[in-house]
C-alpha positions, -999 to 999 in steps of 0.1 A, spaced: -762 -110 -335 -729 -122 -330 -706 -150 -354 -715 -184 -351 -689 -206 -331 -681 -228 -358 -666 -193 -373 -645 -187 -341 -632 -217 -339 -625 -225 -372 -602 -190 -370 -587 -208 -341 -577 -238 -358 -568 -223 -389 -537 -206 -370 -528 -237 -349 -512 -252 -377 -485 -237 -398 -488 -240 -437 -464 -266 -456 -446 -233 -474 -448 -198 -482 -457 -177 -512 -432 -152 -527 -452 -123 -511 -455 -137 -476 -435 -132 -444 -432 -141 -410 -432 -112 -384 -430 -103 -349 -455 -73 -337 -438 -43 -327 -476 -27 -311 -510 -26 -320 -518 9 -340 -556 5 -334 -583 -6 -360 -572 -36 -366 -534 -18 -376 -502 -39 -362 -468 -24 -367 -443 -53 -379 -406 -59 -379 -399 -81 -408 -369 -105 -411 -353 -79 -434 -345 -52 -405 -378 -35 -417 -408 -25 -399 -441 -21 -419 -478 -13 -409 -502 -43 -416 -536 -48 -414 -551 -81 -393 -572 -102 -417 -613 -98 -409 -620 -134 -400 -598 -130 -370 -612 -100 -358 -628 -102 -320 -618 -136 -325 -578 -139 -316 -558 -119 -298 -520 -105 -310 -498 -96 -279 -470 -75 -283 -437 -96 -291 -458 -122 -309 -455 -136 -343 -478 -132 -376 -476 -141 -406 -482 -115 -437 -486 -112 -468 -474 -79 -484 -492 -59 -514 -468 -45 -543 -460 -12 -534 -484 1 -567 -513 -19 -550 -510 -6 -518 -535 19 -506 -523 45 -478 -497 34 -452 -506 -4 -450 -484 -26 -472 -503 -55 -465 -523 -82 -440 -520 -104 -412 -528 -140 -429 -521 -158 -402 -510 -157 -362 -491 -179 -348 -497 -198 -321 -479 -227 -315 -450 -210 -319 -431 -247 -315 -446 -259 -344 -440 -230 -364 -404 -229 -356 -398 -266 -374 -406 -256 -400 -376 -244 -428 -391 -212 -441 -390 -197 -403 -364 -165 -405 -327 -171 -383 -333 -135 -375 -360 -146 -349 -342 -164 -323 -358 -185 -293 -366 -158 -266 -348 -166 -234 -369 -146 -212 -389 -168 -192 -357 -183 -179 -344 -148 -165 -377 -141 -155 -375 -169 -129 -340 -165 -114 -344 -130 -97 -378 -117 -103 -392 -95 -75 -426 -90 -89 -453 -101 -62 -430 -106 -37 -430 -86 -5 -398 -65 1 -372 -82 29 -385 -66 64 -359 -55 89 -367 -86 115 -352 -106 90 -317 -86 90 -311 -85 128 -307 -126 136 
């Protein structure tokens, strides 16, 4: 049987809204790719990338696209169990919102890419025919 909706959208909600300030163990980061079960590679702030684990109340419930940010909470390295060094807390979705706020890193700059994406994008577009040339 499958979650309730009240579940799923209190998931949703939940990472709408960015919290007021972080713990000492928490970090924003952007996702490098998705490792499988539930595993997200993650370039933290500091230059590093680490392997994290997304939290089970999101699970079939929000998607994390490549380039995207999460937030995480790391485990000390004599907790941690295998590769993973931590969980996905949070995701962000209204990136806007999220960028207000004072705890979000200067190391993740506003992406410019839907403005180049508009100026000389050929995707979709049908290449110049030869008519078109010869006037």
């Amino acid at each position: 049987m499958g979650r309730p909706k009240r579940d799923i959208r209190a998931a949703a909600e939940e990472s709408t809204t960015p919290p007021d300030q972080l713990t000492q163990a928490q970090s924003l980061a952007r996702v490098i790719k998705a490792e499988g079960n539930s595993l997200y590679a993650c370039f933290l702030p500091s230059k590093r990338t680490v392997l994290v684990e997304l939290a089970a109340r999101f699970r079939n419930t929000i998607w994390i696209k490549r380039g995207g940010y999460v937030l995480v909470e790391l485990t000390p390295p004599e907790d941690q169990k295998g590769k993973v060094e931590g969980e996905i807390v949070n995701v962000v979705r209204d990136e806007k919102e999220w960028r207000k706020q004072s705890y979000w890193p200067k190391e993740f700059p506003r992406s410019n890419h839907e403005d180049e994406d508009d100026e000389e994008s050929t995707v979709g577009r049908m290449p110049p025919s030869d008519s078109e040339d010869e006037d």
